[in-house]
N, C-alpha and C positions, 0 to 999 in steps of 0.2 A: 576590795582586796581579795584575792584569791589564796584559800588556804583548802588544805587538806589535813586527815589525822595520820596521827603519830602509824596507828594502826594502819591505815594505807597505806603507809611509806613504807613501813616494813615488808608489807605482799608487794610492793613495784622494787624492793631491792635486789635482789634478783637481776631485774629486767632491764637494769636502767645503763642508758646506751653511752656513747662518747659525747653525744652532744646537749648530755643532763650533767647538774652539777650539785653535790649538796653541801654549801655553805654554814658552819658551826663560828658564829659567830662568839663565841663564849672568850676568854680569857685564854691564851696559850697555857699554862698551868690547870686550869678545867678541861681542855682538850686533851690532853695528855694524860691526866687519870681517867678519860673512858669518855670516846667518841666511835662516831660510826665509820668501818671501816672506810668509805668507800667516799669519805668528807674530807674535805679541805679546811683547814685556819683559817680566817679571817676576823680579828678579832672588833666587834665592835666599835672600839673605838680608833680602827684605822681602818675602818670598811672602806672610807671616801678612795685610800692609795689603789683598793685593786677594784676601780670603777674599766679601765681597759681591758681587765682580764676578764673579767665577768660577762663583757660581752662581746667574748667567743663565744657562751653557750648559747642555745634555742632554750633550754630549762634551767631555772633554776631555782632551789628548794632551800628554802632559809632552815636553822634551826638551833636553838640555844637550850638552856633547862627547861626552862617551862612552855616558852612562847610568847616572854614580853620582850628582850630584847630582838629576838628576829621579828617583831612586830615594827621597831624602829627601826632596824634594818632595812626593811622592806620598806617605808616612808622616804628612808634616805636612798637606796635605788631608786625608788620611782622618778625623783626630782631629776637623777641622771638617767630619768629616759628608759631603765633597767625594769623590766616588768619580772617581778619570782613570785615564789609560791612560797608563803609561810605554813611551817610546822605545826601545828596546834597542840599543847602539849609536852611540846620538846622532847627532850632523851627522858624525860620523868614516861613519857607515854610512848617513847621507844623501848623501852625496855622493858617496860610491862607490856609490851604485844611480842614478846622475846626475843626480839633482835640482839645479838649478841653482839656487846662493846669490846673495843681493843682500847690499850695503855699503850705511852711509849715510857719505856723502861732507858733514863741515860748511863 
């Protein structure tokens, strides 16, 4: 499995181009009190609907709270063929390496 930390993902946000992705697997209501800007929904339990979308990227970087559920996430692309990169971590260790989260406010 290929994983990197919370902490590297934070110094590659910056840099990360059109054809990286970072997938927050978490719950639409988790994502919405405080994800990273620069992520997408995909909520685990409907990962399997955006198996097309997913691969238009060359990268893609799983990441939920801690790093159990983008650990199954990542089980479940791989079956579609889907190679990513899990989070290790999660937003518990994005955040503690200071990456600043966004809310959506309806």
């Amino acid at each position: 499995m290929k994983k990197i930390t919370a902490e590297e993902l934070a110094k590659m946000l910056p840099d990360l181009d059109s054809e990286s992705i970072i997938v927050d697997v978490r719950e639409v209501d988790e994502y919405k009190e405080a994800h990273i800007h620069q992520s997408i929904n995909l909520p685990l339990s409907s990962i399997g609907r955006g198996i097309s979308e997913l691969k238009k990227f060359k990268t893609i970087y799983l990441i939920c709270e801690s790093g159990g559920r983008s650990q199954y996430a990542y089980d479940v692309l791989k079956t579609a063929a889907i190679e990513t990169i899990n989070i290790m971590d999660g937003l518990t260790g994005v955040k503690k390496a200071g990456v600043v989260l966004v809310e959506i406010t309806d």
